[in-house]
C-alpha positions in Angstrom: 30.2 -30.1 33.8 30.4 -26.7 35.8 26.9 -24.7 36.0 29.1 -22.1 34.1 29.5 -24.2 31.3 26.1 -25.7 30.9 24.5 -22.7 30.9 27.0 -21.4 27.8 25.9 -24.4 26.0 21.9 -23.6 26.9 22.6 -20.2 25.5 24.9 -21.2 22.6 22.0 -23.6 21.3 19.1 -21.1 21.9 21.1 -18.5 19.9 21.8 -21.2 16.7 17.5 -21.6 17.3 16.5 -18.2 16.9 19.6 -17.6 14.0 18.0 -20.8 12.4 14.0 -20.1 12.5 15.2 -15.8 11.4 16.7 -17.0 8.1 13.8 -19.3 7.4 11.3 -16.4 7.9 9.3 -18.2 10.9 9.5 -15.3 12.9 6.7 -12.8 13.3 7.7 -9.2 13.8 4.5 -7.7 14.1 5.0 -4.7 15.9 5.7 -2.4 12.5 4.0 -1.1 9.3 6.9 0.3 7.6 5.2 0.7 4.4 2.5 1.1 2.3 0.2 -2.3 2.3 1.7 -3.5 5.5 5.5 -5.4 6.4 5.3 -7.7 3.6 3.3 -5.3 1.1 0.7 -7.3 0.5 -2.1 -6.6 2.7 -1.1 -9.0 5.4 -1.2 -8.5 9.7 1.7 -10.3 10.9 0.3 -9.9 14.6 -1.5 -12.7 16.8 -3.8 -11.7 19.8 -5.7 -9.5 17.7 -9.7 -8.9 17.6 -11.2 -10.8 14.9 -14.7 -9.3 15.6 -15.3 -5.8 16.2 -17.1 -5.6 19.5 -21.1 -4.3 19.4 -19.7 -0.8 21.1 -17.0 -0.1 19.0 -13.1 -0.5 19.1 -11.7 2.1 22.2 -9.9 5.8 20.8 -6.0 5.7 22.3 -5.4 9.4 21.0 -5.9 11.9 17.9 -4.3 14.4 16.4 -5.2 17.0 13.6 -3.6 16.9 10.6 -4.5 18.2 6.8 -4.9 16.9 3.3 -3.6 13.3 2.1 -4.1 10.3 0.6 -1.0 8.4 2.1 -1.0 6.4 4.8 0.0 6.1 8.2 3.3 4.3 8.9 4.2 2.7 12.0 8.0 2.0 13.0 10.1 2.4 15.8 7.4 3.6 18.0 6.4 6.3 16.3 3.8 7.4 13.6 4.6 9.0 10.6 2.1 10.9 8.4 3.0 12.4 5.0 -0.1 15.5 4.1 -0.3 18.7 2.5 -1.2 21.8 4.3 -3.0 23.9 1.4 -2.1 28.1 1.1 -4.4 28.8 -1.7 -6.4 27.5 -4.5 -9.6 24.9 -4.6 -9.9 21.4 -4.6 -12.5 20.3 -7.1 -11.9 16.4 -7.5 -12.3 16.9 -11.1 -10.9 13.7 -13.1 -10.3 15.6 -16.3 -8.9 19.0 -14.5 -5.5 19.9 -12.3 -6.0 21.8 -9.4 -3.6 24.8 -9.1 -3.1 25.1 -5.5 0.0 26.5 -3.1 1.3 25.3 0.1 3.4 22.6 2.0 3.7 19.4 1.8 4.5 17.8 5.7 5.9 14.3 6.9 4.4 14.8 10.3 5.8 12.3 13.7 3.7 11.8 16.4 4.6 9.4 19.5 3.0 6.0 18.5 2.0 4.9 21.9 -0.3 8.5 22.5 0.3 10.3 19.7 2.4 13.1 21.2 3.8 15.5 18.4 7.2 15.3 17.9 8.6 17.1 14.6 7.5 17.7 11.7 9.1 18.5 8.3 7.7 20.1 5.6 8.6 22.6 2.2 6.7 24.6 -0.1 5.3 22.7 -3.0 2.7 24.0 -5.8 0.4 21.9 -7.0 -1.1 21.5 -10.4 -2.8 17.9 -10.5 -6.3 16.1 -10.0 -7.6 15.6 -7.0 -5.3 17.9 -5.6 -6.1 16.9 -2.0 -2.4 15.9 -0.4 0.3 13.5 -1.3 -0.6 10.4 -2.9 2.5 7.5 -1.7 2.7 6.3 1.6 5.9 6.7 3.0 8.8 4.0 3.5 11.1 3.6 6.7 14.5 2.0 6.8 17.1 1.8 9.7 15.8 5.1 11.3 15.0 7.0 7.6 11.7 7.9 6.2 11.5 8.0 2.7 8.5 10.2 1.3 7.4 10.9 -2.2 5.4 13.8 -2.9 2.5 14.0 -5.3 4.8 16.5 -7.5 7.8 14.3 -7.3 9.7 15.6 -4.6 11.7 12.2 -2.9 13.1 13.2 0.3 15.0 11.2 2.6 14.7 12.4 6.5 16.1 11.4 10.0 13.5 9.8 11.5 15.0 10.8 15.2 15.4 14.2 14.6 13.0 15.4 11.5 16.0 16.6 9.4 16.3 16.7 5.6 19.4 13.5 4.4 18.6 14.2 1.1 16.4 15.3 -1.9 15.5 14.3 -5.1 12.8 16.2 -7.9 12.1 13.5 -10.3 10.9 16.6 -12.7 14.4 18.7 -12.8 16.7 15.6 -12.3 14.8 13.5 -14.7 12.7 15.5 -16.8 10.1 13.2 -15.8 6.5 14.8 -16.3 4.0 14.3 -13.2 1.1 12.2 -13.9 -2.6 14.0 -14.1 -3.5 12.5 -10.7 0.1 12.6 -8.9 3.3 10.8 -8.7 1.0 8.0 -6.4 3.8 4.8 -6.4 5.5 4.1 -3.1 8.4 3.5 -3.1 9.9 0.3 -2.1 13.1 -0.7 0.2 15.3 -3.4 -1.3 18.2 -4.3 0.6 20.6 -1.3 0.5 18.1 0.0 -2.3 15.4 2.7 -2.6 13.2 1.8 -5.8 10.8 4.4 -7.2 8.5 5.1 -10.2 10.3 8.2 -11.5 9.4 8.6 -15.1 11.6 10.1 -18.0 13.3 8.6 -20.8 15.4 5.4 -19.9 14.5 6.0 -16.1 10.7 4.7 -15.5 12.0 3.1 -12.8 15.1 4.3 -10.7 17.0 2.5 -7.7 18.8 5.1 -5.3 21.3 4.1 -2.4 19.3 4.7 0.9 21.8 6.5 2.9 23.0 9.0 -0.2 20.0 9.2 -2.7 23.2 8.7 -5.1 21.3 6.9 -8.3 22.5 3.2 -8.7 20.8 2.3 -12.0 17.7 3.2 -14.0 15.4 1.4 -16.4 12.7 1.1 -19.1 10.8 4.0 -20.9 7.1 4.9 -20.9 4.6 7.1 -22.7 3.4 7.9 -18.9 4.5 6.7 -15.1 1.3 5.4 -14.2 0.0 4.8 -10.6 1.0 1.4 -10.0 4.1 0.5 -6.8 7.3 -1.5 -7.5 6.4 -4.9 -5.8 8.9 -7.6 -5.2 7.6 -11.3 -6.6 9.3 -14.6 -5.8 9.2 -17.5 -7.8 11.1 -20.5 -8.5 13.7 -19.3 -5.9 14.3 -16.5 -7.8 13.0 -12.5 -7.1 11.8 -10.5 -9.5 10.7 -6.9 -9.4 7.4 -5.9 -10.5 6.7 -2.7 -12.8 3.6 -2.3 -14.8 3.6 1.6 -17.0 0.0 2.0 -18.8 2.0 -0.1 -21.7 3.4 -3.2 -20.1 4.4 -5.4 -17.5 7.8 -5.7 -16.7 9.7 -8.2 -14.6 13.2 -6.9 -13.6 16.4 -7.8 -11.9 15.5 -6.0 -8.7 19.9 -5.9 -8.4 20.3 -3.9 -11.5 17.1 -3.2 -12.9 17.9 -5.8 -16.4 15.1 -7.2 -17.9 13.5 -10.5 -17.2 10.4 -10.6 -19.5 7.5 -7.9 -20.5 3.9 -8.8 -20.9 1.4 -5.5 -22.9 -1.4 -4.6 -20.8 -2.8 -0.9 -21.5 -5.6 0.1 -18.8 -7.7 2.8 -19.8 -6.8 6.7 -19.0 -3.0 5.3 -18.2 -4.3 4.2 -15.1 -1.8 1.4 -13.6 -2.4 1.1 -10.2 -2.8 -2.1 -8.8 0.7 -4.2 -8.8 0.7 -7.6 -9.1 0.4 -10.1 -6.6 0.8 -13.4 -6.4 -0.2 -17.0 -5.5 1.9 -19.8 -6.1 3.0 -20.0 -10.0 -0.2 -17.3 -11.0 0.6 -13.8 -11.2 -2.3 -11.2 -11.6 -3.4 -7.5 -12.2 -5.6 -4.9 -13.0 -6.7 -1.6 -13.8 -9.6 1.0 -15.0 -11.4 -0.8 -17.7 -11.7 -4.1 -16.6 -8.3 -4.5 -18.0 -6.7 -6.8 -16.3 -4.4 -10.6 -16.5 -3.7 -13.5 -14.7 -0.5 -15.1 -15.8 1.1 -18.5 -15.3 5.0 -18.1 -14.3 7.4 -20.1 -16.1 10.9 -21.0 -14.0 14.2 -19.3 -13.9 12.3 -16.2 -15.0 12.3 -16.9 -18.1 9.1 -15.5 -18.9 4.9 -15.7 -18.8 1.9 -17.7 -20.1 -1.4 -16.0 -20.2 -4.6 -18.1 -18.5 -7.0 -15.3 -19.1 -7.9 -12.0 -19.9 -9.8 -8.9 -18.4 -13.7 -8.6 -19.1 -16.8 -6.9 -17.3 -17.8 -9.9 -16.2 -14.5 -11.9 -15.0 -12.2 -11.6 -12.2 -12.1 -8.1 -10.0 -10.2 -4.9 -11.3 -9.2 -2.3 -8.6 -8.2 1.3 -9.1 -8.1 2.5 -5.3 -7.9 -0.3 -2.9 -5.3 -3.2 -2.8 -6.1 -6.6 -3.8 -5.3 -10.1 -2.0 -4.5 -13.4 -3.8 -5.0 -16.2 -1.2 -5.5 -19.9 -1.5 -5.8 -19.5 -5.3 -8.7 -16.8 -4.5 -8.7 -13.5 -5.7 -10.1 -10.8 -3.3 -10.9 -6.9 -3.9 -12.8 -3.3 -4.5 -14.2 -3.6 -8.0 -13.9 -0.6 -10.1 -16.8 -0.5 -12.6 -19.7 -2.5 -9.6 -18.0 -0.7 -6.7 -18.5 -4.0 -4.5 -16.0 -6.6 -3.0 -15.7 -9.5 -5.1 -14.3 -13.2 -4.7 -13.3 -14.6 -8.0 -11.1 -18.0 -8.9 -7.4 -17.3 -9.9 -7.6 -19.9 -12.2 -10.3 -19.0 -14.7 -11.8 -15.5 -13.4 -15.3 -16.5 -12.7 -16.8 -14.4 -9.9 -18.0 -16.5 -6.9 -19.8 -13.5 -5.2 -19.8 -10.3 -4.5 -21.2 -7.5 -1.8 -21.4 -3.9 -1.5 -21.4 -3.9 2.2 -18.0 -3.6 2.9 -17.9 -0.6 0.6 -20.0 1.9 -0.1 -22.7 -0.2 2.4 -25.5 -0.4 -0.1 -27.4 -3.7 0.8 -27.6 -4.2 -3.0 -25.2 -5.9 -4.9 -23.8 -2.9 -6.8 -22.4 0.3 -5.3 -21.3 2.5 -7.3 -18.0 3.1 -9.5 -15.0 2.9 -7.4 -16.6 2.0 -4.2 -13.4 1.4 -2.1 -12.4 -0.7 0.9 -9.1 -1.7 2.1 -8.3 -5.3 2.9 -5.8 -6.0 5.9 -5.5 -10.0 6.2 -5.2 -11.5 9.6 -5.2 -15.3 10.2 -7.3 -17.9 7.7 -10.4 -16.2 6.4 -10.5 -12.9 9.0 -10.2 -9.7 7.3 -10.5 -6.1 9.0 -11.5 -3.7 6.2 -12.1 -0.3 6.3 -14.6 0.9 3.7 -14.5 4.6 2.2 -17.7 5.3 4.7 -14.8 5.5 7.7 -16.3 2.3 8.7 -13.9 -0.5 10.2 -15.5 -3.9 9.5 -14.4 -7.2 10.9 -15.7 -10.2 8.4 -15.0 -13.5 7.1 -14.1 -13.5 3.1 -14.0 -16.9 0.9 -15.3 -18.5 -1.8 -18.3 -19.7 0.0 -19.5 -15.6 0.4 -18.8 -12.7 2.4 -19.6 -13.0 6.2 -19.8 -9.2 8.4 -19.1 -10.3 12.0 -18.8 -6.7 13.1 -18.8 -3.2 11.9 -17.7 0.6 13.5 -17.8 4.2 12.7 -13.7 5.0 13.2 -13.4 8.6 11.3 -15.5 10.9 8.9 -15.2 10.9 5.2 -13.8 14.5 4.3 -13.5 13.8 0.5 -16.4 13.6 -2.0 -16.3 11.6 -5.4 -19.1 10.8 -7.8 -21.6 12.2 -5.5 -20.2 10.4 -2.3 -18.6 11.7 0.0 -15.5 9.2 1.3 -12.1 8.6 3.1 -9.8 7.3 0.5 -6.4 6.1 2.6 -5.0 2.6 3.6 -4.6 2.1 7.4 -2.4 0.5 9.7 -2.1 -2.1 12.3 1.0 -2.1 14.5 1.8 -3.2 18.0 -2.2 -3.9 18.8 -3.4 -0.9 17.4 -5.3 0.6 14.6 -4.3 4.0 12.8 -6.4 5.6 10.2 -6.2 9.3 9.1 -8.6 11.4 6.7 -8.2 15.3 5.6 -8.6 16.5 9.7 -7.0 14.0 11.8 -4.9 10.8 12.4 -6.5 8.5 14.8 -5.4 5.3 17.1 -8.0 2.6 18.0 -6.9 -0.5 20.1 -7.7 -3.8 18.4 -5.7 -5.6 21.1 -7.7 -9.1 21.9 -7.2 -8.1 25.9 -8.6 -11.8 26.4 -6.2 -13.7 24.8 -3.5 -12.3 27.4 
């Protein structure tokens, strides 16, 4: 056997390898955050070598860059950093729950060079604004295959070159749908599903809408609701089979993420329409939650067939989120409580709370702190968490059932919001490539969280 030809065969069989363990999923991309809640939407790091403790004197500041209103957050892809905000003309922002602010000016999908944040376009039109909270866009935007998808808090879904800044297409869910916008925002990301752009539109017969990516040309539409509600289309497998995740303020639904038919529907009504949190899931058990303590775990059946209800939402049983995400792992439930404003463990099983702490929220050394004290969970490997609480702290710390362990804690950005008498920095963050991204009302700002001694 030539040289020549042995090496063709080394090459041949390392190709089938990598083709093998990339259809079984054993490959870590970690170098993206494409959308909101991370690569896999659900609040998991798929990077190694990264700190698991933040050191004593902080993480170190790679660049920052200002930027204006928003409650979307950063995404990470193709070596650049997009941020979605609104840059406000006229008109206050009082954070009123019961009240719309009337305000004028643009909403922006910003790009800035990843690596040092260099500016590199930005694309932006006029938009009014008449809801609560009025302070930016709500979703986090979605990149496919060199697009950026953006949803603005009026319903504006625009589709844009991520190369060169440029408007594909447009969408307003309002004048193509007559779909009214919710009191605090059209708020769902939208979600990339194989050739397929899924979004909460709203509207009769088109709650949920699937759009071609390249032409925003509609490919089917679904369901009716009273209201939209807050909550993302999630993807959910089970039993081999996928099934896409809508909850409205009426129901859960579980859809043929293909063509939008219907699998099954389970009624769950939060208080104030407020559907935010979408379900996740752990094994057979599928749970959510909302404002009220409204909230359900459910046992999947096979083939999609439909749901069995374990247990029910109450004050005093599993953890109900309104602005943070929520992770399932190891048959644990994990999350920002809505009514205690602390970070609970509770069993997915029967809903009894194992613990809780305000630390990683609001920081109040007591166990309480205060109605929708926020922090966002990012999972890396076992039981290490980075959060980053709504004081513009990032915390390292070690979350299950046995309690909740800080290992490490650092002042990354101000809070330029206020709520209930607090003032706080309401948006999820990033981790791509090594590095840490977090914006607030001013600025978008990179921290390494590279583990330099693991190289």
């Amino acid at each position: 056997m030539t040289d020549s030809v042995r090496w063709n065969k080394i090459l041949r069989h390392l190709l089938l390898c990598f083709l093998v363990l990339l259809a079984s999923d054993q490959i870590t991309f970690g170098d993206d955050w494409p959308q909101w809640n991370g690569p896999r939407r659900d609040g998991s790091v798929r990077e190694s070598e990264l700190l698991t403790t933040i050191p004593s004197d902080g993480l170190k500041l790679i660049w920052r860059q200002p930027i204006s209103f928003g409650y979307s957050g950063p995404i990470i892809a193709d070596v650049k950093t997009f941020i979605f905000d609104y840059k406000k003309a006229s008109g206050d922002i009082t954070n009123n729950a019961g009240k719309r602010d009337k305000l004028t000016g643009k909403e922006r999908l910003l790009c800035f060079k990843a690596t040092n944040g260099k500016p590199l376009w930005s694309y932006e039109y006029e938009r009014a604004y008449a809801v609560s909270y009025g302070g930016g866009p709500r979703a986090t935007p979605s990149y496919h295959d060199g697009m950026v998808y953006a949803l603005g808090a009026e319903g504006d879904l625009t589709c844009v070159d991520a190369k060169r800044g440029t408007k594909v297409w447009h969408i307003n869910f309002k004048e193509q749908y007559g779909a009214k916008t919710p009191l605090w925002g059209h708020s769902a990301s939208p979600l990339v599903y194989g050739n397929s752009l899924i979004c909460m539109v709203g509207g009769e017969g088109s709650l949920v809408v699937a759009f071609d990516l390249k032409s925003g040309k509609e490919e089917w539409r679904s369901l009716s609701s009273i209201e939209t509600g807050y909550c993302p289309p999630t993807i959910v497998k089970h039993d081999g089979r996928k099934q896409l995740m809508i909850w409205d303020p009426e129901q859960i639904s579980s859809l043929n993420p293909t063509n939008g038919t219907l699998y099954w529907q389970h009624p769950l009504k939060p208080d104030y329409g407020m559907s935010i949190l979408p379900p996740i899931s752990n094994g057979d058990l599928l749970f959510t939650s909302g404002e009220g303590s409204k909230g359900v775990m459910l046992k999947l059946k096979r083939n999609a067939s439909g749901v069995e209800k374990l247990w029910g939402g109450s004050p005093k049983r599993g953890v109900y989120l309104a602005t943070s995400n929520g992770i399932f792992y190891e048959g644990y439930l994990y999350g920002a409580d809505i009514r205690s404003g602390a970070v609970i463990c509770a069993r997915g099983d029967t809903g009894e709370r194992l613990w809780q702490s305000a630390l990683p929220t609001t920081g109040s050394t007591r166990g309480r702190g205060g109605a929708h004290g926020t922090a966002f969970l990012m999972k890396l490997s076992g039981h290490n968490y980075i959060l980053f609480s709504e004081t513009g702290d990032i915390i390292s710390a070690e979350l299950s059932p046995a309690g909740y362990r800080e290992t490490g804690r650092f002042h990354a950005i101000k809070p330029t919001s206020n709520t209930m008498g607090r003032t706080v920095v309401w948006t999820f963050p990033a981790i791509a490539g090594g590095k840490l991204y977090l914006r607030n009302d001013n600025e978008v700002v990179c921290y390494s969280l590279a583990n330099d001694s693991a190289n």
